[in-house]
Predicted model as a PDB file, atoms N, CA, C, CB and O in Angstrom, pLDDT in the B-factor column:
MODEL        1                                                                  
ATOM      1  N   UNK A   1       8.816  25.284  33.116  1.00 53.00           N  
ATOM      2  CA  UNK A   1       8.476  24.012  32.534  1.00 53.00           C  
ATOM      3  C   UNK A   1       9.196  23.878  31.190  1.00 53.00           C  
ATOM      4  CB  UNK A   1       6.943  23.871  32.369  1.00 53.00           C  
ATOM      5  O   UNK A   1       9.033  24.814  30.407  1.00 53.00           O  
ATOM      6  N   UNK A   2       9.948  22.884  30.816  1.00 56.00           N  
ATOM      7  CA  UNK A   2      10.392  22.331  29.919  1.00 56.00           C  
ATOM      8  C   UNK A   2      10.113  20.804  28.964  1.00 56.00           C  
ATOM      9  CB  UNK A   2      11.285  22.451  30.410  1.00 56.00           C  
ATOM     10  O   UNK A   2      10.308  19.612  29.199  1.00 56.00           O  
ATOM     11  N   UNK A   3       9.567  21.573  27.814  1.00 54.00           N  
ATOM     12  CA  UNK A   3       8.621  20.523  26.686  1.00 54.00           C  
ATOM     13  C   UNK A   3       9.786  19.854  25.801  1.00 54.00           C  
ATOM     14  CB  UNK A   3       7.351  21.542  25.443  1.00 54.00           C  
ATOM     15  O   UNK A   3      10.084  20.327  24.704  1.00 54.00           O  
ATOM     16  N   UNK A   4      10.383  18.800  26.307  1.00 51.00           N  
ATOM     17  CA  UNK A   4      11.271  17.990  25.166  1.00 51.00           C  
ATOM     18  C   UNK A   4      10.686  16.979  24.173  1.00 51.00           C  
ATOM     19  CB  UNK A   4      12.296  17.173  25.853  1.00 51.00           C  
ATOM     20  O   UNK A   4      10.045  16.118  24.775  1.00 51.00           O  
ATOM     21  N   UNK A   5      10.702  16.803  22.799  1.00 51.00           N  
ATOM     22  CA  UNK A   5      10.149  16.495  22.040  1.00 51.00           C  
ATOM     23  C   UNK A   5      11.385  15.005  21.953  1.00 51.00           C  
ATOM     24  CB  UNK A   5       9.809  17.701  20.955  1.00 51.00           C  
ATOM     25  O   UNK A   5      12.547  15.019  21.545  1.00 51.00           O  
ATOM     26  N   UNK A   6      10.734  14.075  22.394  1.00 46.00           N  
ATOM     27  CA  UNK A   6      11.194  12.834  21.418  1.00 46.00           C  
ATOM     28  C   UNK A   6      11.460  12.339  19.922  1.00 46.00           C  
ATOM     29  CB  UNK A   6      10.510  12.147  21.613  1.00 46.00           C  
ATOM     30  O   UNK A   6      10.699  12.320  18.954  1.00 46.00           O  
ATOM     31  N   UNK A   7      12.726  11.966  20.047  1.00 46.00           N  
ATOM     32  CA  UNK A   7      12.712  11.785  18.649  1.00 46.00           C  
ATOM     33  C   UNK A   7      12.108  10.731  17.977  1.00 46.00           C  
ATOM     34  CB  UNK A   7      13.820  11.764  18.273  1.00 46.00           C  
ATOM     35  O   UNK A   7      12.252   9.632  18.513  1.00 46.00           O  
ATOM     36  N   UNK A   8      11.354  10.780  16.760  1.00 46.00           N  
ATOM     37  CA  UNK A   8      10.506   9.966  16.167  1.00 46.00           C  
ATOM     38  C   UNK A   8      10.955   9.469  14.727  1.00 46.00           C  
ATOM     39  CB  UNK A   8       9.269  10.640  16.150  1.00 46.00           C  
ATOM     40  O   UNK A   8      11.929   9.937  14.137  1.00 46.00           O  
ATOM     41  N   UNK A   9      10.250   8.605  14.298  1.00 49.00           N  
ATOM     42  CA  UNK A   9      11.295   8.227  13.390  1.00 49.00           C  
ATOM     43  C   UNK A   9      10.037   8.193  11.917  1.00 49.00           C  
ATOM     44  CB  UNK A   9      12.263   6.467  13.969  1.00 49.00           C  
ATOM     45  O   UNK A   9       8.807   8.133  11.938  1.00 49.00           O  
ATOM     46  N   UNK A  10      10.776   8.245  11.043  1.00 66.00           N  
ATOM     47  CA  UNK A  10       9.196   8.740   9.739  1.00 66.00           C  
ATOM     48  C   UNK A  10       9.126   7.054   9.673  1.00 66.00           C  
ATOM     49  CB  UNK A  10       9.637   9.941   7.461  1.00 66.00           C  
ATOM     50  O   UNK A  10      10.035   6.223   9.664  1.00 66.00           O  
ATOM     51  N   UNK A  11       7.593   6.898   9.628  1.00 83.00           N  
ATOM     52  CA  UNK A  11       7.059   5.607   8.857  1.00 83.00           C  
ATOM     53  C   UNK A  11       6.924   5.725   7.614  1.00 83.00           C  
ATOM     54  CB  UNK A  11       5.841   5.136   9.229  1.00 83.00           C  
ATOM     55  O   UNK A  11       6.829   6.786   6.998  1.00 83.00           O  
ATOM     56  N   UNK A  12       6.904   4.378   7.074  1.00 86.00           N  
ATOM     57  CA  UNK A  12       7.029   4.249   6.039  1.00 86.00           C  
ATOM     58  C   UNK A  12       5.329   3.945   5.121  1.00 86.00           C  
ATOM     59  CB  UNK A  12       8.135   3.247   6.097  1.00 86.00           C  
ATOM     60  O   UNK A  12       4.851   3.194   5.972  1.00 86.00           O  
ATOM     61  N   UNK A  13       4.558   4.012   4.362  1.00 86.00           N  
ATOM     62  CA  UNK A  13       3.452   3.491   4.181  1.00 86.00           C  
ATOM     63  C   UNK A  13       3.909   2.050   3.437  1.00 86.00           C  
ATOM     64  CB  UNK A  13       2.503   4.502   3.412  1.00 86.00           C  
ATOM     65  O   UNK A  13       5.080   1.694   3.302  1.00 86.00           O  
ATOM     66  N   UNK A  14       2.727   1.299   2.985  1.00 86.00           N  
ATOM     67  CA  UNK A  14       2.930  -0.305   2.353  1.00 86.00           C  
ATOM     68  C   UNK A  14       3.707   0.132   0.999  1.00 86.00           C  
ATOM     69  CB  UNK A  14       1.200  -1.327   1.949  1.00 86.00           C  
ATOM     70  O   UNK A  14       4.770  -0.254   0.514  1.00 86.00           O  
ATOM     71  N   UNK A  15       2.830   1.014   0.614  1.00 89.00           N  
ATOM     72  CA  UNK A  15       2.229   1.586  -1.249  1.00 89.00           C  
ATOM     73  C   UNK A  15       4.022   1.848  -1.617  1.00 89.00           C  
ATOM     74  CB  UNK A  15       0.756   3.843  -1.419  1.00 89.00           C  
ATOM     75  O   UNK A  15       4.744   1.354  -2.482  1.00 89.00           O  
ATOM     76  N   UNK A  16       4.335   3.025  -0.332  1.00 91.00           N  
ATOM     77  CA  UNK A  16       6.046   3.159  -0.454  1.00 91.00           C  
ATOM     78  C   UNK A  16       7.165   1.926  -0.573  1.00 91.00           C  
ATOM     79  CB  UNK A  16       6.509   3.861   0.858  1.00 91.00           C  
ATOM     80  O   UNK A  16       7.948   1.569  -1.453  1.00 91.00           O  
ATOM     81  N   UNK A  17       6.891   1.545   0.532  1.00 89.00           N  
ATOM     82  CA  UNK A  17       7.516   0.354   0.603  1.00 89.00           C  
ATOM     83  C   UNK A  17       7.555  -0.227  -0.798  1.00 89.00           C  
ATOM     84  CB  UNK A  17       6.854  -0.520   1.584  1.00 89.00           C  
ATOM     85  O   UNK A  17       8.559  -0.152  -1.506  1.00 89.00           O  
ATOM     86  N   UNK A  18       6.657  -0.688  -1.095  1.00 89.00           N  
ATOM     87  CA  UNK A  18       6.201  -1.675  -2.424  1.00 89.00           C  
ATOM     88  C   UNK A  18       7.074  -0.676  -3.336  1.00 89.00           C  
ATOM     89  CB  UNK A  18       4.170  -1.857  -2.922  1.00 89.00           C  
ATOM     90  O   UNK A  18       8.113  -0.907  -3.956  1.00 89.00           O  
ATOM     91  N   UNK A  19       6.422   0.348  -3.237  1.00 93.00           N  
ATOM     92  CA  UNK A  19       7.159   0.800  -4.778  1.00 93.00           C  
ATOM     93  C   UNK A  19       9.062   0.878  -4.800  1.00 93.00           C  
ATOM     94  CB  UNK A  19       6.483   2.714  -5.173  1.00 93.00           C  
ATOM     95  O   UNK A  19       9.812   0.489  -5.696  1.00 93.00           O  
ATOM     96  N   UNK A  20       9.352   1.405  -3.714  1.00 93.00           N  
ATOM     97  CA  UNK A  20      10.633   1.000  -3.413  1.00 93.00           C  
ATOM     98  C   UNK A  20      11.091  -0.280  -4.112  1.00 93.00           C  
ATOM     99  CB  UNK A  20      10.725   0.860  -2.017  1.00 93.00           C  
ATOM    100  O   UNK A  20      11.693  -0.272  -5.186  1.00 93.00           O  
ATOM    101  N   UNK A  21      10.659  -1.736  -3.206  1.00 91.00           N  
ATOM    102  CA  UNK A  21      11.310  -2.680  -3.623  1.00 91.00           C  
ATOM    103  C   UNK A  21      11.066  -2.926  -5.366  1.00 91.00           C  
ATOM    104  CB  UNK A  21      10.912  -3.804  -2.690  1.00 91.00           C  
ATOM    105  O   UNK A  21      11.885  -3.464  -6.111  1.00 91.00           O  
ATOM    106  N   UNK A  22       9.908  -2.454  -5.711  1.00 91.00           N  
ATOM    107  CA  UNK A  22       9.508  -2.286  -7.020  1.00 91.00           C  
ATOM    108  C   UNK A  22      10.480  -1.708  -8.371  1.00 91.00           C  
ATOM    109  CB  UNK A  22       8.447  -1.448  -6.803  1.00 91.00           C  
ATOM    110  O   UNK A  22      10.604  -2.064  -9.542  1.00 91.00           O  
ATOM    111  N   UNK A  23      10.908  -0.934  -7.760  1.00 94.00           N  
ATOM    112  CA  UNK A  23      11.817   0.221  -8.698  1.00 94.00           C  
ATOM    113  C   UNK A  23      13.095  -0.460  -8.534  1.00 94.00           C  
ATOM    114  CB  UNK A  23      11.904   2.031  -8.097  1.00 94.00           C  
ATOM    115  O   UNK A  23      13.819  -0.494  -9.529  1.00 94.00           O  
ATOM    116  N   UNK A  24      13.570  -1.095  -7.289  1.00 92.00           N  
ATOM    117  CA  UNK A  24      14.850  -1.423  -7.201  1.00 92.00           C  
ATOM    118  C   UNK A  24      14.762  -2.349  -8.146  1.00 92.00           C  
ATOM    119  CB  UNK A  24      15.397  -1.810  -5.933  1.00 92.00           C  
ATOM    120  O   UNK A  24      14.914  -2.148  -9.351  1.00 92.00           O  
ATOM    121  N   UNK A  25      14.521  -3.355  -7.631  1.00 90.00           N  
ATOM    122  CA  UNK A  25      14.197  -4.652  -8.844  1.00 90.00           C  
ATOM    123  C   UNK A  25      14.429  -4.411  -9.970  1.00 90.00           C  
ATOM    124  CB  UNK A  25      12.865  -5.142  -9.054  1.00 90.00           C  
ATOM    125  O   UNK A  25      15.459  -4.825 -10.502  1.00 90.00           O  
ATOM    126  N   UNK A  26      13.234  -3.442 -10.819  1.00 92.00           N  
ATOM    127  CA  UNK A  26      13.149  -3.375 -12.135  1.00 92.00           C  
ATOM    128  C   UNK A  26      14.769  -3.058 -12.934  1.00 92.00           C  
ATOM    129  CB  UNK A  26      12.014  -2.226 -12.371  1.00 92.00           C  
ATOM    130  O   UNK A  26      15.554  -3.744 -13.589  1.00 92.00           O  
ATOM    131  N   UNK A  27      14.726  -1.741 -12.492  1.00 93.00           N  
ATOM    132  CA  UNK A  27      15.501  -0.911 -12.213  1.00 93.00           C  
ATOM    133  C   UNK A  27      16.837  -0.860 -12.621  1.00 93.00           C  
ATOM    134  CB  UNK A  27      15.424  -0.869 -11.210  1.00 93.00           C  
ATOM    135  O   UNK A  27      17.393  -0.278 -13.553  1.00 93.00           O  
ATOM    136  N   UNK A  28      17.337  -1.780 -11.497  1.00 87.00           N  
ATOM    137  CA  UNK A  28      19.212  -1.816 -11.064  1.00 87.00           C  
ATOM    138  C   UNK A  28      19.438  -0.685 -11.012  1.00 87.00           C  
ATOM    139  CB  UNK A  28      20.441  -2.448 -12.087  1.00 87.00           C  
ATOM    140  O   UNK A  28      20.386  -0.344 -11.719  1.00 87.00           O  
ATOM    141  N   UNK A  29      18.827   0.300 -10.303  1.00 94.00           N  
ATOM    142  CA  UNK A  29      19.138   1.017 -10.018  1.00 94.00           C  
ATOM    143  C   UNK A  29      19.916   1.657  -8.306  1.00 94.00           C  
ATOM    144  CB  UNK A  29      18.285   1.259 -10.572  1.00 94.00           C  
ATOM    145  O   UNK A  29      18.960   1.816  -7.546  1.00 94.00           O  
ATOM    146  N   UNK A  30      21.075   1.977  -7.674  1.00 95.00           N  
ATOM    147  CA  UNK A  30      21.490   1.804  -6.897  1.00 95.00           C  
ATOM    148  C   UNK A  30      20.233   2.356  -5.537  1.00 95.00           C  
ATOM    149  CB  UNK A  30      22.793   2.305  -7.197  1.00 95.00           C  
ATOM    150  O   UNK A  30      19.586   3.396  -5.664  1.00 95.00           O  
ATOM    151  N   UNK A  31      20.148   1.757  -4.748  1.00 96.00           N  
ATOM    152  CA  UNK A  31      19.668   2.090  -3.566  1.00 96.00           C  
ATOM    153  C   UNK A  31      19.279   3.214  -2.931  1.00 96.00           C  
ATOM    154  CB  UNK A  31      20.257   1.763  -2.998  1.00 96.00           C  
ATOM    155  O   UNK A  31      18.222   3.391  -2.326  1.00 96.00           O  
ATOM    156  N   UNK A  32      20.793   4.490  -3.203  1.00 96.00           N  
ATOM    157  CA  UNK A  32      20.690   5.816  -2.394  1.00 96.00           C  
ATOM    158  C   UNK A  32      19.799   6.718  -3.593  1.00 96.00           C  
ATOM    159  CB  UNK A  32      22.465   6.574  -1.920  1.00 96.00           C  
ATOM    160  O   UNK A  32      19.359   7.845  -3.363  1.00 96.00           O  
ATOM    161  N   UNK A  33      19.656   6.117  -4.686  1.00 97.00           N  
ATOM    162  CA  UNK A  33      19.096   6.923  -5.985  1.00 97.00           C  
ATOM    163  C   UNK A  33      17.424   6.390  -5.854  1.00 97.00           C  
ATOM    164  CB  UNK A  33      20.024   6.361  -7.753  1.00 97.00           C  
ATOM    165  O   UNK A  33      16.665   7.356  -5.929  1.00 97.00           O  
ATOM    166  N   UNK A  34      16.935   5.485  -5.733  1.00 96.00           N  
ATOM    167  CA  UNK A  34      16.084   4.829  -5.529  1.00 96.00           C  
ATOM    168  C   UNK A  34      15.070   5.056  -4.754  1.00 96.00           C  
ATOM    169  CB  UNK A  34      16.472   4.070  -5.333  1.00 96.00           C  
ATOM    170  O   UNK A  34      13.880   4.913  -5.036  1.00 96.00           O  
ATOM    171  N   UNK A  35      15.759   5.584  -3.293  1.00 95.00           N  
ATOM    172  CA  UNK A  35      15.070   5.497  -1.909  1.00 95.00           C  
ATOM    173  C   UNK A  35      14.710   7.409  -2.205  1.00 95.00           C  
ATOM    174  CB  UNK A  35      16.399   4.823  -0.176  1.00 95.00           C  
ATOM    175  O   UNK A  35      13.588   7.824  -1.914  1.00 95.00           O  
ATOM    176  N   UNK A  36      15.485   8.120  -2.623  1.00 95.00           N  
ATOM    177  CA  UNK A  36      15.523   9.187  -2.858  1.00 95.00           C  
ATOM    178  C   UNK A  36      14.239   9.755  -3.890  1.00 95.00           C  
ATOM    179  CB  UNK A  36      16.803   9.289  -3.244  1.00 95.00           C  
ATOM    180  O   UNK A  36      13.654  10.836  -3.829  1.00 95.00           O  
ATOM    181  N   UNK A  37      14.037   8.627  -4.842  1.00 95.00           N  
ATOM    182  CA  UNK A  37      12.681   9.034  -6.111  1.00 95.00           C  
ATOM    183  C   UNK A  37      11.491   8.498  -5.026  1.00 95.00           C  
ATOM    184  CB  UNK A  37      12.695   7.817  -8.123  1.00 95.00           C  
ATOM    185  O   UNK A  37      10.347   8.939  -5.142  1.00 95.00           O  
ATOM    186  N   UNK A  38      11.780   7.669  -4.127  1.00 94.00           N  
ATOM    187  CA  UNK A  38      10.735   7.114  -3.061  1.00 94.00           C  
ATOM    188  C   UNK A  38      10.405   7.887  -1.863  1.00 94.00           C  
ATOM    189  CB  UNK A  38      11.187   5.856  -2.526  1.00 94.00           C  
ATOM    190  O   UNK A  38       9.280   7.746  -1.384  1.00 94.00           O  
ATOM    191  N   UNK A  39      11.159   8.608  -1.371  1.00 93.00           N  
ATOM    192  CA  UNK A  39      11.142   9.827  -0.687  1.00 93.00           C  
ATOM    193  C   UNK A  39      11.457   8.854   0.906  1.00 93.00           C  
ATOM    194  CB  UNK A  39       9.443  10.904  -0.946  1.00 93.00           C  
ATOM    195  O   UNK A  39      10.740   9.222   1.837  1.00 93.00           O  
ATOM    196  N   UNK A  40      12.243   7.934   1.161  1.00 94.00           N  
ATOM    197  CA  UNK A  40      12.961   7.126   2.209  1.00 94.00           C  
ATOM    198  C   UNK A  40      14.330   7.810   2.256  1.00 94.00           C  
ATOM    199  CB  UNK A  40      13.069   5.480   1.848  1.00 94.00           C  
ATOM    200  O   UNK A  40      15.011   8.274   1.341  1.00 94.00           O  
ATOM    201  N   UNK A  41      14.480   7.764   3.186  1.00 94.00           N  
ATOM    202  CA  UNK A  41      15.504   8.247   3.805  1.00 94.00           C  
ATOM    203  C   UNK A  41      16.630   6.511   3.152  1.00 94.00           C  
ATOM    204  CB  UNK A  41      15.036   8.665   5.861  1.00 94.00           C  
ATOM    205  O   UNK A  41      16.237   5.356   2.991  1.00 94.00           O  
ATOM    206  N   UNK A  42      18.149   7.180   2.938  1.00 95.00           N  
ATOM    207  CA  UNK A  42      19.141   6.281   2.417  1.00 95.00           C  
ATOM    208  C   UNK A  42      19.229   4.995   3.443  1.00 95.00           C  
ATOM    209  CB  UNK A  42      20.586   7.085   2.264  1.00 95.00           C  
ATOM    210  O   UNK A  42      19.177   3.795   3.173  1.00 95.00           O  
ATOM    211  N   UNK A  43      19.373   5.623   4.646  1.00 94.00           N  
ATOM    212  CA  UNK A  43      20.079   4.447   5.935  1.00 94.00           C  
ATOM    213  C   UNK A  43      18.249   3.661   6.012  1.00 94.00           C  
ATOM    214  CB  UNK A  43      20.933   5.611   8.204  1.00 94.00           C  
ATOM    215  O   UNK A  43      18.366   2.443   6.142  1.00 94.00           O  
ATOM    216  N   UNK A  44      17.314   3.934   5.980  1.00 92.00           N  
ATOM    217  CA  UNK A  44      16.125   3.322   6.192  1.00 92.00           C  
ATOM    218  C   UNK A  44      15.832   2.159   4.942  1.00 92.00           C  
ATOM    219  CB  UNK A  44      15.019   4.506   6.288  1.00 92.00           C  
ATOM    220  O   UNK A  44      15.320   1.043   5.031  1.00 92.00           O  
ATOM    221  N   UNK A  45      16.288   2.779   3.934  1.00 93.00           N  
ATOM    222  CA  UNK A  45      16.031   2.149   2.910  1.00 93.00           C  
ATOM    223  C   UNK A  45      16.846   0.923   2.286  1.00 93.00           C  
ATOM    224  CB  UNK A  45      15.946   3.034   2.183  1.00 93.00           C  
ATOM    225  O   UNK A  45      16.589   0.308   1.251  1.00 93.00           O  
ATOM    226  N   UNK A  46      18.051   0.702   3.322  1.00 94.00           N  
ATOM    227  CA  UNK A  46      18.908  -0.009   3.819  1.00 94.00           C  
ATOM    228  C   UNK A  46      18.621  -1.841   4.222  1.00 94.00           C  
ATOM    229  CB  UNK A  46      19.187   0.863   4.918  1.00 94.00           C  
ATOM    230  O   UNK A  46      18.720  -3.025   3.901  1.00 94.00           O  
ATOM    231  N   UNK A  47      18.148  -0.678   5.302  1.00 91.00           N  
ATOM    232  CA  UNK A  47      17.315  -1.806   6.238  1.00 91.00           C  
ATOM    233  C   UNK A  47      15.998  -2.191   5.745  1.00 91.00           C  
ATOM    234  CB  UNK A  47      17.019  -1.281   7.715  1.00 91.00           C  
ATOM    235  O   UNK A  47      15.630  -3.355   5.899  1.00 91.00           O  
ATOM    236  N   UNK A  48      15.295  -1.386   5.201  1.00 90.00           N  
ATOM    237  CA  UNK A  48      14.280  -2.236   4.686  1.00 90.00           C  
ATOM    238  C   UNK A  48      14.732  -3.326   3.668  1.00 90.00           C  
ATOM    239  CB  UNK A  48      13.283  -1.391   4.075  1.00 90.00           C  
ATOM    240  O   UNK A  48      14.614  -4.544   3.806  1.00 90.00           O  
ATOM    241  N   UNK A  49      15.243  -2.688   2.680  1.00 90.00           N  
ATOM    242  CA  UNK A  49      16.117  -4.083   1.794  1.00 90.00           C  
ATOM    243  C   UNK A  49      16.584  -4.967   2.558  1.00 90.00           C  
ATOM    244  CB  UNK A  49      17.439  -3.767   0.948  1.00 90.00           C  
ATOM    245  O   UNK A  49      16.052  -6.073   2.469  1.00 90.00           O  
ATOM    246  N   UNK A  50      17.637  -4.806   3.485  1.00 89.00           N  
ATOM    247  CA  UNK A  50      17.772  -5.870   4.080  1.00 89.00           C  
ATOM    248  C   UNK A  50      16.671  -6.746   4.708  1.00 89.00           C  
ATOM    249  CB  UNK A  50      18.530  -5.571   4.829  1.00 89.00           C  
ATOM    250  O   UNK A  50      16.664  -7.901   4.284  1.00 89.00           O  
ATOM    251  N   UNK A  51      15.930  -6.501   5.440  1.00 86.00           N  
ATOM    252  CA  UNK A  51      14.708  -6.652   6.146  1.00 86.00           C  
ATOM    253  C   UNK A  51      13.717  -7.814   4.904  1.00 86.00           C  
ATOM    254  CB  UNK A  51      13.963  -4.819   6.477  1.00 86.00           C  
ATOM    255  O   UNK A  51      13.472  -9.006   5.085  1.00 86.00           O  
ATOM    256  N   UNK A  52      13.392  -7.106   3.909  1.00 86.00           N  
ATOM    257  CA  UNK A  52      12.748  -7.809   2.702  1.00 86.00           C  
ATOM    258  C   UNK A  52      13.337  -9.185   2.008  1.00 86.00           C  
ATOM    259  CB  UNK A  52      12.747  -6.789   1.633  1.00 86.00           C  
ATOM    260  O   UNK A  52      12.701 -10.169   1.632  1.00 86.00           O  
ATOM    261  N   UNK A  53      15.059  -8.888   1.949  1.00 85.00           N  
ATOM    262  CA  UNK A  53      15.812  -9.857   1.436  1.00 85.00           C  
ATOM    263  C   UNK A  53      16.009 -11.115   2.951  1.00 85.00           C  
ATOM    264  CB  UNK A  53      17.366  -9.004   0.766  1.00 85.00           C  
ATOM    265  O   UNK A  53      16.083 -12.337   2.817  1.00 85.00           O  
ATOM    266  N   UNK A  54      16.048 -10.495   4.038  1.00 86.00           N  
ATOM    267  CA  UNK A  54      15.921 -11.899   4.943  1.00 86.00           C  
ATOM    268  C   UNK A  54      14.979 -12.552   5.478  1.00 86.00           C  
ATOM    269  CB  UNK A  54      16.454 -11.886   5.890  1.00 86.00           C  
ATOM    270  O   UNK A  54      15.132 -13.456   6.299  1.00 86.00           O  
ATOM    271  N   UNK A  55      13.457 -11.952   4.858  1.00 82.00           N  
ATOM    272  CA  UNK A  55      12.228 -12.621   5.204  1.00 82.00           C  
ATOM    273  C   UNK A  55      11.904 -13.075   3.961  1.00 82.00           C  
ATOM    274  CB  UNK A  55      11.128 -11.800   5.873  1.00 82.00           C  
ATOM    275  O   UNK A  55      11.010 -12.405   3.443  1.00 82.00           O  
ATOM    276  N   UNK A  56      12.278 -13.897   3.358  1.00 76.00           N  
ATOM    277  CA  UNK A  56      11.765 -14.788   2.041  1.00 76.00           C  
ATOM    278  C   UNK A  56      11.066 -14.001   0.855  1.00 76.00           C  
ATOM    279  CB  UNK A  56      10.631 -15.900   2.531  1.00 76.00           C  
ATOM    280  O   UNK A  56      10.403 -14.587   0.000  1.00 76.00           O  
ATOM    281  N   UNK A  57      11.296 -12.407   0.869  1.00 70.00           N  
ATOM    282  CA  UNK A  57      11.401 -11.433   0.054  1.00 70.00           C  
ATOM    283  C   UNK A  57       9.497 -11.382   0.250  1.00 70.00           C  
ATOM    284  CB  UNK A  57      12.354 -11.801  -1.599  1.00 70.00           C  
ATOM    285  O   UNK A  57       8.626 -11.351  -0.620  1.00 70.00           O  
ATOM    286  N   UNK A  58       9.384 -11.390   1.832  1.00 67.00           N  
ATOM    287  CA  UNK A  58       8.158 -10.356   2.138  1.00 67.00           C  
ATOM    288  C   UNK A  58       8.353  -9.047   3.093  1.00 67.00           C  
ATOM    289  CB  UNK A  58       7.014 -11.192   2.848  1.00 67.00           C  
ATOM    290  O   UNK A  58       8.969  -9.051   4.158  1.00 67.00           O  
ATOM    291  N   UNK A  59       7.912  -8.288   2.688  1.00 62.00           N  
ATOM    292  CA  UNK A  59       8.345  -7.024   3.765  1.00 62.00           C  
ATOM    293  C   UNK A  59       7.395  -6.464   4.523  1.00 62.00           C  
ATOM    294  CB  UNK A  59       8.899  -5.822   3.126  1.00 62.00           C  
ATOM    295  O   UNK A  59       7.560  -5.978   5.642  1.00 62.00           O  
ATOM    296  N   UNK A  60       6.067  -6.553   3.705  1.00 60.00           N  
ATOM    297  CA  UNK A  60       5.040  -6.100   4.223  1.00 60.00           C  
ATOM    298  C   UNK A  60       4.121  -6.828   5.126  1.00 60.00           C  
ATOM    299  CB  UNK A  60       4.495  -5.712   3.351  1.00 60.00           C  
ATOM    300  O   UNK A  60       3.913  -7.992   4.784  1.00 60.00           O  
ATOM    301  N   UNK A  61       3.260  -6.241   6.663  1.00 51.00           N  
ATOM    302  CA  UNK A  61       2.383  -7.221   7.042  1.00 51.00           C  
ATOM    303  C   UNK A  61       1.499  -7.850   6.203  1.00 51.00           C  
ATOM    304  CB  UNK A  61       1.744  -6.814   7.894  1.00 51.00           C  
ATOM    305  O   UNK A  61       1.024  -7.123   5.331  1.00 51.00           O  
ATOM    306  N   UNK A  62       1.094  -9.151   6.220  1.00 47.00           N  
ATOM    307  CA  UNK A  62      -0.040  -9.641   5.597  1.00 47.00           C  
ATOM    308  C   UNK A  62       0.094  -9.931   3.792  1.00 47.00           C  
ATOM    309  CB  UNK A  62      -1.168  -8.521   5.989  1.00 47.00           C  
ATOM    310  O   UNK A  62      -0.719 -10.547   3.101  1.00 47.00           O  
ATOM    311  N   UNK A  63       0.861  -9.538   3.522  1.00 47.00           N  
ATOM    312  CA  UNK A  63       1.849  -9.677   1.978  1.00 47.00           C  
ATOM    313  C   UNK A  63       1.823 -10.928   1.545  1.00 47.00           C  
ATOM    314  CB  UNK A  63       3.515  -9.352   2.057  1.00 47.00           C  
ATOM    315  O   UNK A  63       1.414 -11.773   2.342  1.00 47.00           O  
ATOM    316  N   UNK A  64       2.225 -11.338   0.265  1.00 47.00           N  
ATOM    317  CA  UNK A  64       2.530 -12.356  -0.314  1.00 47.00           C  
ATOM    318  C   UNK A  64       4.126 -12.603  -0.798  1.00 47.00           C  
ATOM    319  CB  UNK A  64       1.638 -12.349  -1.283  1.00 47.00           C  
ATOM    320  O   UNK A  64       4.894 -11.794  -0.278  1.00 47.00           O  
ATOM    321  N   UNK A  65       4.643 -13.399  -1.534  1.00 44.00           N  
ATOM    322  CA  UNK A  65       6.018 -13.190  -1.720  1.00 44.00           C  
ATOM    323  C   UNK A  65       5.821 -12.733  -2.826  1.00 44.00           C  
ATOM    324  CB  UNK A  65       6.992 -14.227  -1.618  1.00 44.00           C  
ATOM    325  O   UNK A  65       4.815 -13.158  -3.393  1.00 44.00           O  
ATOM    326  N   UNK A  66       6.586 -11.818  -3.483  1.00 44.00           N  
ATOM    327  CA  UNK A  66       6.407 -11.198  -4.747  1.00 44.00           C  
ATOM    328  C   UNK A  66       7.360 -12.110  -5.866  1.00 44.00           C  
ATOM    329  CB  UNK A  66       6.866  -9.533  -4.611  1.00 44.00           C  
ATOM    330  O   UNK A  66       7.421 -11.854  -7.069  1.00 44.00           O  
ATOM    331  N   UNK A  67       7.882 -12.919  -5.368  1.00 43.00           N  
ATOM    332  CA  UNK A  67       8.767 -14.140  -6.405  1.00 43.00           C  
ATOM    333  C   UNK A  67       7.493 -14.350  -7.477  1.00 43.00           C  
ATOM    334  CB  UNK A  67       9.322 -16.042  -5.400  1.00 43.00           C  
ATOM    335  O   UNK A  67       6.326 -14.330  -7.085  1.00 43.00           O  
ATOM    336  N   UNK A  68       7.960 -14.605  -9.224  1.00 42.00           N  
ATOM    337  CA  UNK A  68       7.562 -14.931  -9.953  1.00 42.00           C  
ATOM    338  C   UNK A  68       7.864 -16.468  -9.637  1.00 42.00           C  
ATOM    339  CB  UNK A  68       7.886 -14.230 -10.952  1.00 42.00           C  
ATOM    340  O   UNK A  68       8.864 -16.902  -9.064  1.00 42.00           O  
ATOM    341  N   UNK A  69       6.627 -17.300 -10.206  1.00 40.00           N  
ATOM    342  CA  UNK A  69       6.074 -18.633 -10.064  1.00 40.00           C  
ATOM    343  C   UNK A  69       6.935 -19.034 -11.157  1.00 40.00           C  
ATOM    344  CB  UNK A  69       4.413 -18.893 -10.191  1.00 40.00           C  
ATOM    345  O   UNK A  69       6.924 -20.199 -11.555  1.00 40.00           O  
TER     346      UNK A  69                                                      
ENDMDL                                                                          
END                                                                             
């Protein structure tokens, strides 16, 4: 018998997420430096930016837009 393990991919939590787009923002700080103090993987942290920047800068379920009024 042979047990092959699927590959899985790390989730991300909200709190991460948030702080991610959080730090970038403030920041200007580049992306691969960023995702790295956030503990995201570079290519994930990618796509989540992207992901955040083409949904009206919400990323999270159930979220608000984080745009200042």
């Amino acid at each position: 018998m042979v047990i092959t393990r699927t590959k899985t991919y790390k989730k991300y939590g909200p709190e991460q997420i948030a702080r991610f787009i959080y730090i970038l923002q403030e920041t200007g700080a580049t992306v691969p430096k960023v995702a790295e103090a956030c503990g995201i993987l570079t290519s994930s942290a990618y796509k989540l930016l992207n992901q955040f920047n083409d949904s009206n800068e919400i990323i999270l379920p159930g979220s608000k837009s984080t745009q200042k009024e």
